[in-house]
C-alpha atoms as an extended CHARMM CRD file, in Angstrom:
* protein
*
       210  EXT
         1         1  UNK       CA              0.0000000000        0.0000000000        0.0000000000  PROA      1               0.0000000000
         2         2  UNK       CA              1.0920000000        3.4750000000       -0.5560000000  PROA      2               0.0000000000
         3         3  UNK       CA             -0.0590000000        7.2260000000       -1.3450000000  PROA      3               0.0000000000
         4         4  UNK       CA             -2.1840000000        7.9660000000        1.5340000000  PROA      4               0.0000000000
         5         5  UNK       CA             -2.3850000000       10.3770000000        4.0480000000  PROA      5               0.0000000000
         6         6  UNK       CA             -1.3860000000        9.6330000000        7.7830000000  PROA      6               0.0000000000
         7         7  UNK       CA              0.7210000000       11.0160000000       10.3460000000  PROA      7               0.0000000000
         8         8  UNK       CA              4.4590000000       12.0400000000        9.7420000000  PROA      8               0.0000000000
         9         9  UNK       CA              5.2140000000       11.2770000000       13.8690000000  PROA      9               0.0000000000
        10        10  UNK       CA              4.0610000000       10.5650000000       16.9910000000  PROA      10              0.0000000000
        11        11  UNK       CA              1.9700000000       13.0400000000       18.5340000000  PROA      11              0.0000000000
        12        12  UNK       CA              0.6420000000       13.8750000000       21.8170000000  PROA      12              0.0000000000
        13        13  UNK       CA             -1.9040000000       16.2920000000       23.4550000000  PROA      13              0.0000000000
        14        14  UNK       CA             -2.7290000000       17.2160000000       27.1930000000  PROA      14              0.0000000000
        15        15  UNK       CA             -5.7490000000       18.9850000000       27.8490000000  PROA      15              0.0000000000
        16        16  UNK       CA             -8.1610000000       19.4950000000       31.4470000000  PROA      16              0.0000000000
        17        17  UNK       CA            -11.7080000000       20.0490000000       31.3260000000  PROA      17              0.0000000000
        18        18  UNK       CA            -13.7480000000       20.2400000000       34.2000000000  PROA      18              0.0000000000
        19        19  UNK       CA            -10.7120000000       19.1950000000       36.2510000000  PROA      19              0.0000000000
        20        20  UNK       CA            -10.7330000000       15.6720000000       33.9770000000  PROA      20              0.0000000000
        21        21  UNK       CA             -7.2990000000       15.7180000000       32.2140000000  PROA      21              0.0000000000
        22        22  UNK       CA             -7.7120000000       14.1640000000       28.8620000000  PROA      22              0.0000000000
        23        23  UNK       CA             -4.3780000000       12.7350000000       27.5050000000  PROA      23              0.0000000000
        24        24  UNK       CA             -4.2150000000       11.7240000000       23.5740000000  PROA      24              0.0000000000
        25        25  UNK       CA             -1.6290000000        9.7980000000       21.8400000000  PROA      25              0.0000000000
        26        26  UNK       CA             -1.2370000000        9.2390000000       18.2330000000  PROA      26              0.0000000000
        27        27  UNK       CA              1.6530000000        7.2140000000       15.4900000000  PROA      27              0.0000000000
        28        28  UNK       CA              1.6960000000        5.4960000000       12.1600000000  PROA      28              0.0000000000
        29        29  UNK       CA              1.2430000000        1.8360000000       12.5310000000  PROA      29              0.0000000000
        30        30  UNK       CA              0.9260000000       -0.8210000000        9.5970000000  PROA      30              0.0000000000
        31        31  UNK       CA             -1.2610000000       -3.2730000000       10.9880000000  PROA      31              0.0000000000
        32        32  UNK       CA             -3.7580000000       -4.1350000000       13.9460000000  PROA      32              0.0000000000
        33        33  UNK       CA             -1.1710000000       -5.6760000000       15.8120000000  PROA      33              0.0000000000
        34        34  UNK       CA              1.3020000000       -3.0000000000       15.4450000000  PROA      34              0.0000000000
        35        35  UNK       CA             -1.9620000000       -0.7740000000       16.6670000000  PROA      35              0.0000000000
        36        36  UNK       CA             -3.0480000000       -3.0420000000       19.8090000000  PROA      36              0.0000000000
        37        37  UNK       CA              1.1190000000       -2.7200000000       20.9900000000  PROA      37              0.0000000000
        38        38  UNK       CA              0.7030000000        0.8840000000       21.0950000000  PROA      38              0.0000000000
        39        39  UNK       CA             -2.5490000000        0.4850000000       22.9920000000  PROA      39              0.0000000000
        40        40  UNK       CA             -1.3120000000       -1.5520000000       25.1760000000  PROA      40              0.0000000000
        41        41  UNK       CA              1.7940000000        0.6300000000       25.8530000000  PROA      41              0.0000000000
        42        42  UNK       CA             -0.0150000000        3.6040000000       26.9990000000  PROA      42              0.0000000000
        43        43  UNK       CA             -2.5090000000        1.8810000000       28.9630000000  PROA      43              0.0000000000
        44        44  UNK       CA              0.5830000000        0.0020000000       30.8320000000  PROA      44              0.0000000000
        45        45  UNK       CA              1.8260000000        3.4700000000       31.3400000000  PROA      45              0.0000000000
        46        46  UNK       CA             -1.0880000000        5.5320000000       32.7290000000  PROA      46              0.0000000000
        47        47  UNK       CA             -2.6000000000        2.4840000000       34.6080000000  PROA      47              0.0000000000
        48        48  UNK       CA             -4.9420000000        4.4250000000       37.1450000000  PROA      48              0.0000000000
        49        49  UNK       CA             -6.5580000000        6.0750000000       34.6330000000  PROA      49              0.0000000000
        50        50  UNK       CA            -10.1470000000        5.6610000000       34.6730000000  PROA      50              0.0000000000
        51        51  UNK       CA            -10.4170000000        5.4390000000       30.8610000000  PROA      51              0.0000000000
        52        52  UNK       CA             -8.7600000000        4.6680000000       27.4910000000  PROA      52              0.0000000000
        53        53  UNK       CA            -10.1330000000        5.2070000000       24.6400000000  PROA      53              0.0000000000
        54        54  UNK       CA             -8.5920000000        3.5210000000       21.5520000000  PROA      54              0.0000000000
        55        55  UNK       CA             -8.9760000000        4.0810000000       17.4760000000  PROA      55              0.0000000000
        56        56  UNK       CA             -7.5420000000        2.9990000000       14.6150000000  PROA      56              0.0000000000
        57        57  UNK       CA             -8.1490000000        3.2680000000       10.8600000000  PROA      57              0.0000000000
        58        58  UNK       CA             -6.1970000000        0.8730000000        8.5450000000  PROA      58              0.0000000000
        59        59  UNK       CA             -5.9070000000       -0.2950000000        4.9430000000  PROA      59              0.0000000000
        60        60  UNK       CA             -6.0830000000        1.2910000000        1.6490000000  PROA      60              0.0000000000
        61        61  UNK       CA             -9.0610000000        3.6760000000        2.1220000000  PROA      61              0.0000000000
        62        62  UNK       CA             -9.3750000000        3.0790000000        5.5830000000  PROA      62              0.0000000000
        63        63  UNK       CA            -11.1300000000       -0.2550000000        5.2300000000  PROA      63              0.0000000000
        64        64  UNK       CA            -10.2280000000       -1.2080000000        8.6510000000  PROA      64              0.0000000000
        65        65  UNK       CA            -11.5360000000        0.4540000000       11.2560000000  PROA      65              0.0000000000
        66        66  UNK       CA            -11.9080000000       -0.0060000000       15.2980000000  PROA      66              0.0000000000
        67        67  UNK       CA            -12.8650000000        2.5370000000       18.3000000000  PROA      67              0.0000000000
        68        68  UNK       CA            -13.6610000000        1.1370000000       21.6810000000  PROA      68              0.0000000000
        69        69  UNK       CA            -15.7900000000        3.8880000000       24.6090000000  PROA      69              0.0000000000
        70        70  UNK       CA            -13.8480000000        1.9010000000       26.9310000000  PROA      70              0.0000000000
        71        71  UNK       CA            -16.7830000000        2.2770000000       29.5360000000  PROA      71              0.0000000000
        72        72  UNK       CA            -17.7840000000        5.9050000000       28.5320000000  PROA      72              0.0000000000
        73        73  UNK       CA            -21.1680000000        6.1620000000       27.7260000000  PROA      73              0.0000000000
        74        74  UNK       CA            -21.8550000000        4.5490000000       24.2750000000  PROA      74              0.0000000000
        75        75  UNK       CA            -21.0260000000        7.1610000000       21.5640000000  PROA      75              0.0000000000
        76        76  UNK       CA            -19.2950000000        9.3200000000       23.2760000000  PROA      76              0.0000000000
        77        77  UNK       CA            -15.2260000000        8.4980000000       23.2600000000  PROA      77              0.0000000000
        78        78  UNK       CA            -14.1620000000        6.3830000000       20.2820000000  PROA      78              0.0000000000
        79        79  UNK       CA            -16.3590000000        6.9420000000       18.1790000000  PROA      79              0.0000000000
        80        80  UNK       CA            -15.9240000000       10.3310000000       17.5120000000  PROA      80              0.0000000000
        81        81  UNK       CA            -12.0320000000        9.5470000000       17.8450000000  PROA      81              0.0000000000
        82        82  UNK       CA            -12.7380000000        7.3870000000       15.0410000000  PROA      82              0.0000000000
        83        83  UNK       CA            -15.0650000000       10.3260000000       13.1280000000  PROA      83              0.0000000000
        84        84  UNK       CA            -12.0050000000       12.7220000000       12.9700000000  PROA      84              0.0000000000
        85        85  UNK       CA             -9.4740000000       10.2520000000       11.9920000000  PROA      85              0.0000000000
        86        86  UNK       CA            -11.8990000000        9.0090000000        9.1760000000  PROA      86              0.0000000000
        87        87  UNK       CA            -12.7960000000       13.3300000000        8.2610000000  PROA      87              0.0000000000
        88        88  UNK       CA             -9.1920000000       13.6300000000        8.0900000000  PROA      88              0.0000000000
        89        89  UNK       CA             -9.0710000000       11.1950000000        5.5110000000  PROA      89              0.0000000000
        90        90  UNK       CA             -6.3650000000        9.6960000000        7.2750000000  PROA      90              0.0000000000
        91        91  UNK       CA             -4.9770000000        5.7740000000        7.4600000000  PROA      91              0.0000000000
        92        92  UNK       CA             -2.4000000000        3.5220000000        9.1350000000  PROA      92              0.0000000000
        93        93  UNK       CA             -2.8950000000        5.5100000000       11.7810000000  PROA      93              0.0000000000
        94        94  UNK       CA             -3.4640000000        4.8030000000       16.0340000000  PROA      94              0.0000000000
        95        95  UNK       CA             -5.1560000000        7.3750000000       18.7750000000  PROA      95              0.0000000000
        96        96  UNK       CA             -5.7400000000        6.4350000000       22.1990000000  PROA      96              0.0000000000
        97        97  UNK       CA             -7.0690000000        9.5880000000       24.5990000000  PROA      97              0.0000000000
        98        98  UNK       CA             -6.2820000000        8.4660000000       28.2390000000  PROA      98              0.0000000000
        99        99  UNK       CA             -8.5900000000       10.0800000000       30.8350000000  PROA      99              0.0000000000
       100       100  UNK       CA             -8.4070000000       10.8550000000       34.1820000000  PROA      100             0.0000000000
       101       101  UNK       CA            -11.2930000000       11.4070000000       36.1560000000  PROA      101             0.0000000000
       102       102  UNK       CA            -11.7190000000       14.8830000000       37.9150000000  PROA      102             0.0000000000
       103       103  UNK       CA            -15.3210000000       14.2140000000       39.4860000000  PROA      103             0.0000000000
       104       104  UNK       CA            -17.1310000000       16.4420000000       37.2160000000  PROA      104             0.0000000000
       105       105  UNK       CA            -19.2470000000       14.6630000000       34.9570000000  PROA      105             0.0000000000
       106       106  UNK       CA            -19.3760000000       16.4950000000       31.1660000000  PROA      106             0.0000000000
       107       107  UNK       CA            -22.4920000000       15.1810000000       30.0650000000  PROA      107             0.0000000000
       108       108  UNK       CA            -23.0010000000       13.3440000000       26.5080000000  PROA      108             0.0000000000
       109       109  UNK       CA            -21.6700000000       16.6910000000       24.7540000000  PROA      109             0.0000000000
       110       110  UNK       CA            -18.7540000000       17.5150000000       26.6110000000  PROA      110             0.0000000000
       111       111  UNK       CA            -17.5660000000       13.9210000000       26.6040000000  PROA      111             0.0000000000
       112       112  UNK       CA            -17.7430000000       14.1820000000       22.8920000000  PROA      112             0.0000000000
       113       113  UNK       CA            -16.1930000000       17.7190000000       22.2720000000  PROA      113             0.0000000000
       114       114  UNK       CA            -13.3520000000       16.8510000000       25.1090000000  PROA      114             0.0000000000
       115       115  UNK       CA            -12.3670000000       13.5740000000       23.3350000000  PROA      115             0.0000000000
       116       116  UNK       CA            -12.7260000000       14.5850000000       19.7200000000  PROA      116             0.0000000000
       117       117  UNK       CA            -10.3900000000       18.0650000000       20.6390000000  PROA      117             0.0000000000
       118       118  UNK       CA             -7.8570000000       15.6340000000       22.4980000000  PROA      118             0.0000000000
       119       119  UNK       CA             -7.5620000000       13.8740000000       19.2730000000  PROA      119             0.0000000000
       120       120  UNK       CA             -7.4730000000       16.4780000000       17.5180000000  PROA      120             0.0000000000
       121       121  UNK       CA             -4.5880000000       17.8860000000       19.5020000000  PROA      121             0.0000000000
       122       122  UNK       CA             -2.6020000000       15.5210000000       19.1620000000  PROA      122             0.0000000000
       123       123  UNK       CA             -2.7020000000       14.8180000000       15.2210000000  PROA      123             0.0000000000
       124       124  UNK       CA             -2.3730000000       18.6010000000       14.7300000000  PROA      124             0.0000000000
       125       125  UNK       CA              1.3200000000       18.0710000000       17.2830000000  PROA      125             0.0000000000
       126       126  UNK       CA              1.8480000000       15.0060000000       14.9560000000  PROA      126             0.0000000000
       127       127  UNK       CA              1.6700000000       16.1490000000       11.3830000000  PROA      127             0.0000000000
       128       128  UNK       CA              0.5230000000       15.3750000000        8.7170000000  PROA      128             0.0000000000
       129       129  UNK       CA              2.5920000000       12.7910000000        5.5500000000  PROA      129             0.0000000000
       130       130  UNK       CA              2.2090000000       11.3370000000        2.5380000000  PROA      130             0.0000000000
       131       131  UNK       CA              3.4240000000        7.7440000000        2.3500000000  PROA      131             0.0000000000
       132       132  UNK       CA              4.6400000000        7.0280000000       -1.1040000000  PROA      132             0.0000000000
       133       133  UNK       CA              5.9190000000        3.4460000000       -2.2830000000  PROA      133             0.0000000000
       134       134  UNK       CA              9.7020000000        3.3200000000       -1.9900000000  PROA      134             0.0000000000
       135       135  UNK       CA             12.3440000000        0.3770000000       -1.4820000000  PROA      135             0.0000000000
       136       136  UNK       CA             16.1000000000        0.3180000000        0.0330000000  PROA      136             0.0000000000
       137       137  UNK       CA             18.4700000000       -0.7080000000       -2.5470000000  PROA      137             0.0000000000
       138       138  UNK       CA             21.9820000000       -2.5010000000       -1.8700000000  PROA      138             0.0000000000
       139       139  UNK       CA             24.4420000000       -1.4970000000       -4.1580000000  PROA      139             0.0000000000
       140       140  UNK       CA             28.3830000000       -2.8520000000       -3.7220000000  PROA      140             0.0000000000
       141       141  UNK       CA             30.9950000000       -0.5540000000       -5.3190000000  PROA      141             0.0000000000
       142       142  UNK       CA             34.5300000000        0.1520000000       -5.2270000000  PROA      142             0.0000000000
       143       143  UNK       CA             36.8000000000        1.9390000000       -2.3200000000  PROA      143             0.0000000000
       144       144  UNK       CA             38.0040000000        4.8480000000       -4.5370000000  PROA      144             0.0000000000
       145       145  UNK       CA             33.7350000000        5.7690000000       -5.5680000000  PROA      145             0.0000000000
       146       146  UNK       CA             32.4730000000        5.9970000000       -1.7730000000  PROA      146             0.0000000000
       147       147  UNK       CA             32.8550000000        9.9600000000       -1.0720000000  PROA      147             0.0000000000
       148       148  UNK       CA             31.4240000000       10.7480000000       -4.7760000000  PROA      148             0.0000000000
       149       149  UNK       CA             28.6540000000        8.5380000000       -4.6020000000  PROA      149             0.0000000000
       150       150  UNK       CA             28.0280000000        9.9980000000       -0.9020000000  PROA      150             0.0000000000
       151       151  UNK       CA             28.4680000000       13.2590000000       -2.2570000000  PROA      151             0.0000000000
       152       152  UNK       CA             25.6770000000       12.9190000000       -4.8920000000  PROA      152             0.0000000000
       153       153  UNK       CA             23.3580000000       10.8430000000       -2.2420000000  PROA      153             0.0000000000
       154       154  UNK       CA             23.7550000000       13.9090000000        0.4300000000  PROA      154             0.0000000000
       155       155  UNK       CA             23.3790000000       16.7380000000       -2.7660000000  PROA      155             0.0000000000
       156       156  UNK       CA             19.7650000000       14.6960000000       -4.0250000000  PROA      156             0.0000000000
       157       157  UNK       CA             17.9400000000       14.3190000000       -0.7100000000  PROA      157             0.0000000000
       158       158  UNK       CA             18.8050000000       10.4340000000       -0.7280000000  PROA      158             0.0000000000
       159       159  UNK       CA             19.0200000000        8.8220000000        2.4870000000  PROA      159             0.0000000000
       160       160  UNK       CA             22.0150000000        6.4630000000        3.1990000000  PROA      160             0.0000000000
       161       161  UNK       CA             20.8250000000        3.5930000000        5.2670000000  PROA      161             0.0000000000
       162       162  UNK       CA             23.8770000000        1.9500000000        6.6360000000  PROA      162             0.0000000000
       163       163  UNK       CA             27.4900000000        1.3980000000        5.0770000000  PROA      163             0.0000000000
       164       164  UNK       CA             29.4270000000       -1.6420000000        5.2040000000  PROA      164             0.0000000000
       165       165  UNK       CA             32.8530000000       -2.2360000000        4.8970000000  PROA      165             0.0000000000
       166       166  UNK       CA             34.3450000000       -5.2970000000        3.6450000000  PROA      166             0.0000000000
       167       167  UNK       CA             36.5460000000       -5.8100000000        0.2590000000  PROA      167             0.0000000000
       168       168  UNK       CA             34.1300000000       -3.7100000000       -1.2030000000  PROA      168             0.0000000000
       169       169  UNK       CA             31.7410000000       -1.2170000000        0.3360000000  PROA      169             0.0000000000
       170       170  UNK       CA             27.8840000000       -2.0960000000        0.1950000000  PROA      170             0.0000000000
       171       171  UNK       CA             25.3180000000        0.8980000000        0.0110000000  PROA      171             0.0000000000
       172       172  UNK       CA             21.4800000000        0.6370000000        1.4910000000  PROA      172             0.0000000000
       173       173  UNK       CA             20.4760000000        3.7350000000        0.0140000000  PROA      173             0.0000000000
       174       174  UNK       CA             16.3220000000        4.6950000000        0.7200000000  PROA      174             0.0000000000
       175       175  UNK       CA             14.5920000000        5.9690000000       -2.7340000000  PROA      175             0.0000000000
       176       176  UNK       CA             11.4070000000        6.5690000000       -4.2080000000  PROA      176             0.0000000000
       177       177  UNK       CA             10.0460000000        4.4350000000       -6.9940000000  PROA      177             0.0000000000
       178       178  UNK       CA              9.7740000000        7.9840000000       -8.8830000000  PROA      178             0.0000000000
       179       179  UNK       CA             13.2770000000        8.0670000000       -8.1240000000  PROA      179             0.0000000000
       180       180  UNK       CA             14.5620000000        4.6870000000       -8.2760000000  PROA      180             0.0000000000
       181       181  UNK       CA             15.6610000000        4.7960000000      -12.0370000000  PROA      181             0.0000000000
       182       182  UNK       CA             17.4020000000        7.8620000000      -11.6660000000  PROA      182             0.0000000000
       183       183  UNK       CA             19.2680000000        6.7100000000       -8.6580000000  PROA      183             0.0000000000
       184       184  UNK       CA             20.5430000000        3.4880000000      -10.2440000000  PROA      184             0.0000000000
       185       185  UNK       CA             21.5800000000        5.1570000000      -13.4040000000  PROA      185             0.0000000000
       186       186  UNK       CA             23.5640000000        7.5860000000      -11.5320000000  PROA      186             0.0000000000
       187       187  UNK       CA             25.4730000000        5.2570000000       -9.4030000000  PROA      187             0.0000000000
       188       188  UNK       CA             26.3680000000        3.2680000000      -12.4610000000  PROA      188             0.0000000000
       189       189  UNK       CA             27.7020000000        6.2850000000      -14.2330000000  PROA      189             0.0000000000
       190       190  UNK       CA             29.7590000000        7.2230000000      -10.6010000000  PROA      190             0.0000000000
       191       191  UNK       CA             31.5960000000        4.3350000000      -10.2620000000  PROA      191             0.0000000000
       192       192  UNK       CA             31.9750000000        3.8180000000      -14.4240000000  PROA      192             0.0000000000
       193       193  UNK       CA             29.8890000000        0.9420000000      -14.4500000000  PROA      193             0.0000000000
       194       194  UNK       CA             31.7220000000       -0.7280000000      -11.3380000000  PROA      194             0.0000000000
       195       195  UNK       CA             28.5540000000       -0.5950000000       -9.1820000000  PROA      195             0.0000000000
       196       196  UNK       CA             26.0500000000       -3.3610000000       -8.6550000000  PROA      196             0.0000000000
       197       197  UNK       CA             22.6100000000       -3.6420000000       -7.5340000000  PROA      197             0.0000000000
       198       198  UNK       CA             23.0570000000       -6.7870000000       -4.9680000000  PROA      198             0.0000000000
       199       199  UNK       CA             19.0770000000       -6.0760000000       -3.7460000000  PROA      199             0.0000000000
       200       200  UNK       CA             15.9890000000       -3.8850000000       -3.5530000000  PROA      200             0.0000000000
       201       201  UNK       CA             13.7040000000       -4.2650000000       -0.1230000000  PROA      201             0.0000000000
       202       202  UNK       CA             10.5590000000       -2.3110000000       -0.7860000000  PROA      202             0.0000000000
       203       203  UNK       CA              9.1600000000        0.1370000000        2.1210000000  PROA      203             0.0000000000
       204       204  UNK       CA              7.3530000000        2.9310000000        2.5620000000  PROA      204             0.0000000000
       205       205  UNK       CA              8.7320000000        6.4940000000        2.6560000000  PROA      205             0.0000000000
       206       206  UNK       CA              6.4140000000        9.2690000000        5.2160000000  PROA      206             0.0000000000
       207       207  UNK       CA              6.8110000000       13.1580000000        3.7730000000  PROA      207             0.0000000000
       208       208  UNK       CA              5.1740000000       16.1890000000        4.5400000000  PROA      208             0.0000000000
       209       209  UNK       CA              2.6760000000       16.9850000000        2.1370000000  PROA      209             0.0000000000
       210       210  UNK       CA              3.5560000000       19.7850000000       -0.9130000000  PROA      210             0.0000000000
């Protein structure tokens, strides 16, 4: 899956209302169970809280998609958590908004508006990205081509993944697939034809939109 909108990084929010203090907590996951580790992570790490209240969309087009009240009244916590994630037009993406208690009940509207503005606090600290389809690619080349290949990787916004060092050096270099052509023809031209693909690991590549 790729080219969809999600978060660029983890986000967070900390609001009170009515002396309840409403925490929400938001990343880019892949897949349910990526989703239910971050859950569980932030529940293990506000454990008197009275409530957590998880949502996730998933999937090209959001296909997936879970919210639990977490005993709020029904309609009132994740599924307007879920609502704004789903406006947004947002995927791959997991909210949880932990709240604690202040003994001031909000009623059925404040519940909403204090959840759905913790959410939206924290996706507005995260960011918004793009994910676009993209793959690492392995390259070995010669000693005496490392700086200028470097050079060229530094001076066209390609990341360099790792370096290793052995009779000759290998490259993971992290492209686009718009790219991917370029980059290959490039390295060949570098090193004089020396260079050689040795593999391509595909992956997904998270930039802020425009």
């Amino acid at each position: 899956m790729a080219d969809y909108l999600t978060v660029l990084k983890e986000g967070f929010s900390d609001l009170t209302i009515e002396r309840s203090q409403f925490l929400g907590y938001v990343k880019n996951v892949t897949s349910r169970e990526e989703a239910e580790a971050f859950f569980s992570s932030v529940k293990a790490a506000h454990r008197d809280a009275r409530h957590h209240v998880p949502a996730f969309v998933l999937g090209p087009g959001g296909r997936e998609q879970w919210a639990s009240d977490d005993g709020e009244p029904q309609g009132t916590a994740g599924a307007p958590v879920l609502g704004l994630l789903a406006a947004e037009g947002l995927t791959n993406v997991a909210l949880i908004v932990v709240r604690y208690f202040g003994g001031i009940k909000l009623g059925t509207g404040g519940l909403v508006r204090a959840y759905t503005q913790a959410a939206r606090e924290a996706l507005t600290d995260a960011g918004r990205a793009q994910a676009v389809g993209g793959a690492v690619l392995t390259f070995q080349l010669p000693y005496a081509a490392l700086d200028k290949v470097k050079h060229f990787a530094a001076a066209e916004g390609y990341e360099i993944r790792d370096t290793q060092y052995a009779e000759a050096v290998k490259l993971f270099i992290l492209t686009e697939d718009a790219r991917e052509g370029a980059l290959t023809e490039r390295i060949t031209n570098i090193t004089a034809g020396e260079a050689r693909l040795l593999a391509r690991e595909e992956t997904e590549i998270l930039r802020s939109p425009g």
